[in-house]
N, C-alpha and C positions, 0 to 999 in steps of 0.2 A: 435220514442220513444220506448223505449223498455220495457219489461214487464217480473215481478218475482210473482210467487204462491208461498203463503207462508200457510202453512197447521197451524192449532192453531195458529189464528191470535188473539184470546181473550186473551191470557197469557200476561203477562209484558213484556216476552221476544219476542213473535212476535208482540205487538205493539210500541216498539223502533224498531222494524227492519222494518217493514213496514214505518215510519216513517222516517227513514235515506233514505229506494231508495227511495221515494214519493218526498224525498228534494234533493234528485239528478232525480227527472224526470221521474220514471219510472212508469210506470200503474201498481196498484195493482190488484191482485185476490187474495182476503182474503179467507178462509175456515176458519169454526167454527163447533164443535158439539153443545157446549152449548153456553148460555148469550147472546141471541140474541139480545137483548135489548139494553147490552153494544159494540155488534158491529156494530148495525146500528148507535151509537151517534158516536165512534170511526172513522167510514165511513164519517159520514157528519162533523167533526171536519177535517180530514185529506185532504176533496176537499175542503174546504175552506182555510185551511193555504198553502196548495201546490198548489191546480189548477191541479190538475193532474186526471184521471178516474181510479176510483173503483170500483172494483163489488164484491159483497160479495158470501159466496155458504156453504148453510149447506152441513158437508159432512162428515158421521161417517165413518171412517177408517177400520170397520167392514165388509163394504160394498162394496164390490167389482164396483159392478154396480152402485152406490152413486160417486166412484172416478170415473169410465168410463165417465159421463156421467157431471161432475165439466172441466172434461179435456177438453170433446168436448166442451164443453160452451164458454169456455176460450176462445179456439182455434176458436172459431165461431166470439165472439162477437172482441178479439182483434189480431186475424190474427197469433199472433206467443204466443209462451212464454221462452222468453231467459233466465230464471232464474229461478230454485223450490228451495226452502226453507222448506226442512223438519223438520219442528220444531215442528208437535204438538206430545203429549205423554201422555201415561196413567200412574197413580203411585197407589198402594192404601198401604202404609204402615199400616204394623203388626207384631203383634210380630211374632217372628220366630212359635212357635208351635199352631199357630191358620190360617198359613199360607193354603192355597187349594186351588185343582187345579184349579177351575173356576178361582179364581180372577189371578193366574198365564197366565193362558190361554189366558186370555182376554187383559193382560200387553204385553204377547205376539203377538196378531193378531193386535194391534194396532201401537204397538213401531214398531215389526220387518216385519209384513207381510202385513200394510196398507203401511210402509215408502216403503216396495219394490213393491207394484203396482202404489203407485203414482210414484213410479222412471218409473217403463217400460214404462207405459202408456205417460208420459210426457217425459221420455228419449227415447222412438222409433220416437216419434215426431221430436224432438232436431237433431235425429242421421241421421232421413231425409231429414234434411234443413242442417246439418255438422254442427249444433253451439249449445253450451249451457254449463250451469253451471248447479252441483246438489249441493246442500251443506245439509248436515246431521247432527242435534242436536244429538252428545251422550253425554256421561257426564262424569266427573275424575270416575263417581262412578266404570266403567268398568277400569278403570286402579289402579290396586295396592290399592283398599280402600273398606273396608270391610264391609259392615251393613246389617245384619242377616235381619231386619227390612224391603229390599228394596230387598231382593235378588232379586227376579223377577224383579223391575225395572231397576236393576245392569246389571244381567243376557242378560235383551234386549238389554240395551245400548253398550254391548262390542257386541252382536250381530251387533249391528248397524256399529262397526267397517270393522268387517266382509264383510259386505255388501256391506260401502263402496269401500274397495277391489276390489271385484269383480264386484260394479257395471264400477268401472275406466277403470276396465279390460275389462269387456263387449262393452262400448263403444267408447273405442278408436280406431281412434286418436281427435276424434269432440267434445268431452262433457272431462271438467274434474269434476272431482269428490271429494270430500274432505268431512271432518267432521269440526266440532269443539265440545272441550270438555269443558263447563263450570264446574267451579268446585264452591264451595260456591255461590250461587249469592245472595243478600239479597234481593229477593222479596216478594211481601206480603205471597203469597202463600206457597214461601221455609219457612218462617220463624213463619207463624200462630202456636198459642200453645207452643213455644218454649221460654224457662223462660233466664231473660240476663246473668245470672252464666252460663248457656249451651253455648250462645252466645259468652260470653267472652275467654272462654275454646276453641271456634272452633277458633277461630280469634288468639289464641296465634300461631294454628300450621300454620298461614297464615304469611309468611315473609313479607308481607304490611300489616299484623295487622289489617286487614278489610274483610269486605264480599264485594264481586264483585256487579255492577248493570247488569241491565238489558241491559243499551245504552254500555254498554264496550261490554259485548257479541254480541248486532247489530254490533258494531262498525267493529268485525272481521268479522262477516258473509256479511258486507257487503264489505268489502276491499275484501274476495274469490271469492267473485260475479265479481268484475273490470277487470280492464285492467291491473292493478299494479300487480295482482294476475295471471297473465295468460301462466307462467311458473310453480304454484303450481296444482301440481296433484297428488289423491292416497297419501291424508298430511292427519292429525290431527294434528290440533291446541289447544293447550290446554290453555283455560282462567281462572285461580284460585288464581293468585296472589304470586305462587310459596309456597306449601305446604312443611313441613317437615314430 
């Protein structure tokens, strides 16, 4: 049985993703900073409908030694991990002129410099056994789309592009490497506060006329994770429904 970490397994989009490999077989290692509450229900919902092993792991992205120490666990408790899922991420939108360097800082040590210690640490591993997939959450926001509001979460995401670049580069030929860019997705948390005139305005410049879910973006992260996927490497995908 094989096994994928997927980092911010509380969000909407890592519980359809954790959910798609759980229904194809895989052993989960969930990480969480926050709602511990909703991942332990999340956890005991997931061994019940798949039959599959779980294991959960708080793990602020902050922390260097917090990731060292999720890896070993993994690696302890289920012998490999064929699969990371970098999906968790910090945002705190504001207006452009109230913007400061803390909450910059922090968008950054989490998006761009927790996603590259969980890669090394989980990709030196991969690069020793010769096998493995990374897949990296950025988002359209880093390509061609503009909000003063999110720089810094902008900012990290085309970082992340970067990243993954160089992490393909670093580890080949054994690991490939990939992104995916969601663009709109209509989760509760994309879309808290946001009145339906807003809504209806974002959805015209979407040529399906709708906001994406959460299961479409699994849907790709997990086809990169496969065997169908094992000629894509150093790719972004992008999932937004085709923007104008």
């Amino acid at each position: 049985m094989k096994t994928v970490l997927i980092t911010g397994a509380t969000s909407e989009i890592g519980e359809k993703t954790a959910e798609i490999f759980a229904k194809n077989q895989y052993s989960l290692i969930l990480t969480y900073h926050q709602h511990q509450k909703q991942m332990e229900q999340f956890v005991t919902e997931i061994k019940k409908k798949y039959d599959v092993q779980v294991e959960m792991f708080h793990c602020d992205l902050k922390e260097e030694e917090e990731i060292k120490t999720v890896v070993k666990k993994a690696i302890e408790i289920f012998g490999t991990i064929d699969v990371l899922v970098n999906n968790a991420a910090y945002c705190k939108d504001s207006l452009y002129a109230s913007k400061e360097k803390i909450h910059f800082m922090e968008t950054l040590e989490v998006n761009v410099v927790g996603t590259f210690l969980m890669s090394k640490y989980v990709g030196d591993f991969m690069y020793e056994k010769k096998k493995g997939v990374i897949i990296n959450l950025s988002s359209t926001n880093a390509k061609n789309q503009y909000y003063p509001m999110t720089l810094d979460y902008d900012a990290s995401k085309k970082a992340i592009l970067s990243l993954t670049n160089n992490l393909s580069y670093a580890y080949q030929p054994y690991i490939r490497v990939n992104a995916v860019a969601p663009g709109f997705i209509g989760t509760k948390k994309e879309t808290e506060g946001m009145d339906a005139e807003f809504l209806e305005m974002e959805k015209e410049k979407i040529y399906l006329r709708r906001l994406g879910s959460a299961k479409e973006v699994a849907n790709v992260i997990y086809f990169l994770a496969s065997e169908e996927a094992s000629y894509i490497n150093n790719t972004v995908i992008t999932v937004d429904g085709g923007v104008r």
